[in-house]
N, C-alpha and C positions, 0 to 999 in steps of 0.2 A: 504494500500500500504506500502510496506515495504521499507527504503531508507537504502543504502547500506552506513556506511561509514570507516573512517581511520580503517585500523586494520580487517577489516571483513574476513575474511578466504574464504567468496563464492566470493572477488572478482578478487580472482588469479587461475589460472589454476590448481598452483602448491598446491593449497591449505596451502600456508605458511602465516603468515601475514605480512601487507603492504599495500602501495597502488596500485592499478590496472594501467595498464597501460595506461587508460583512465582518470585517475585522475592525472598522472604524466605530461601527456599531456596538462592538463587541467593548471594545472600547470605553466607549460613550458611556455605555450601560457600567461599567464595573467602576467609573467614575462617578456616576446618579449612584451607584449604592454608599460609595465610601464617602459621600455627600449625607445622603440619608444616616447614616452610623455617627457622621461628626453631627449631622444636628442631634441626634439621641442622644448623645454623648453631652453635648451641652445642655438640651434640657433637665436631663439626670443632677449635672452638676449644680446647675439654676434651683434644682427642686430642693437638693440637699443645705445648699447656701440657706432657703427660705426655711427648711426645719428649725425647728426648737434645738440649743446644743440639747444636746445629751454627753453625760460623762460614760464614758467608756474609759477599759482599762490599757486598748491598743492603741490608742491616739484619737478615737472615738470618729463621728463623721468629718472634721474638717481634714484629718490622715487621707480619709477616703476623698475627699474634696482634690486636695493637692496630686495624690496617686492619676486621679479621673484627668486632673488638668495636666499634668506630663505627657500621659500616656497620649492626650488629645494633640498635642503640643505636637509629639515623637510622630503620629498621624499625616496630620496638617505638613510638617516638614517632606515625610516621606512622599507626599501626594504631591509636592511643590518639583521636588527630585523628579519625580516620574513625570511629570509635566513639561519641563525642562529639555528633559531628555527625548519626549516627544519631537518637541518644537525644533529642538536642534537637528532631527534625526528627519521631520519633512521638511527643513529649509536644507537640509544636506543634500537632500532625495533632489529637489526641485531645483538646484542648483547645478547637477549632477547633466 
């Protein structure tokens, strides 16, 4: 079986290379999700801010606050990376 990937010439009409427009979509979509996630992620963190403290014995919810905002943080950074790495990667293609 053969897999098709970046750059392959059979998987555009025009025969130019690139990605197909199945792969853009593909794309698209896993970027809507990890969109959807970071706003989860923020409402979560919104919701906890608005709680009552509570004492806890592990650092109680503002622990959890700070963990949620890293983790959002490390996210947001990586999705900037792979964004990045797009743009450079069809201005390389188009240039080409």
């Amino acid at each position: 079986m053969v897999q098709q990937g970046y750059g392959d010439p059979s998987d555009d009409a025009g025969g130019e290379s690139g990605l197909s427009e199945a792969q853009i979509a593909a794309i698209e979509g896993a970027f809507a999700e990890h969109e959807r996630l970071l706003a989860r992620l923020r409402r979560d963190v919104e919701e906890m801010r608005s709680a009552p403290a509570e004492a806890e014995g592990d650092g109680g919810p503002m622990a959890r606050i700070a963990a949620l905002e890293a983790r959002l943080d490390k996210q947001e950074q990586a999705l900037r990376h792979v964004l990045e790495r797009l743009i450079g990667f069809f201005e390389r293609e188009r240039g080409s």
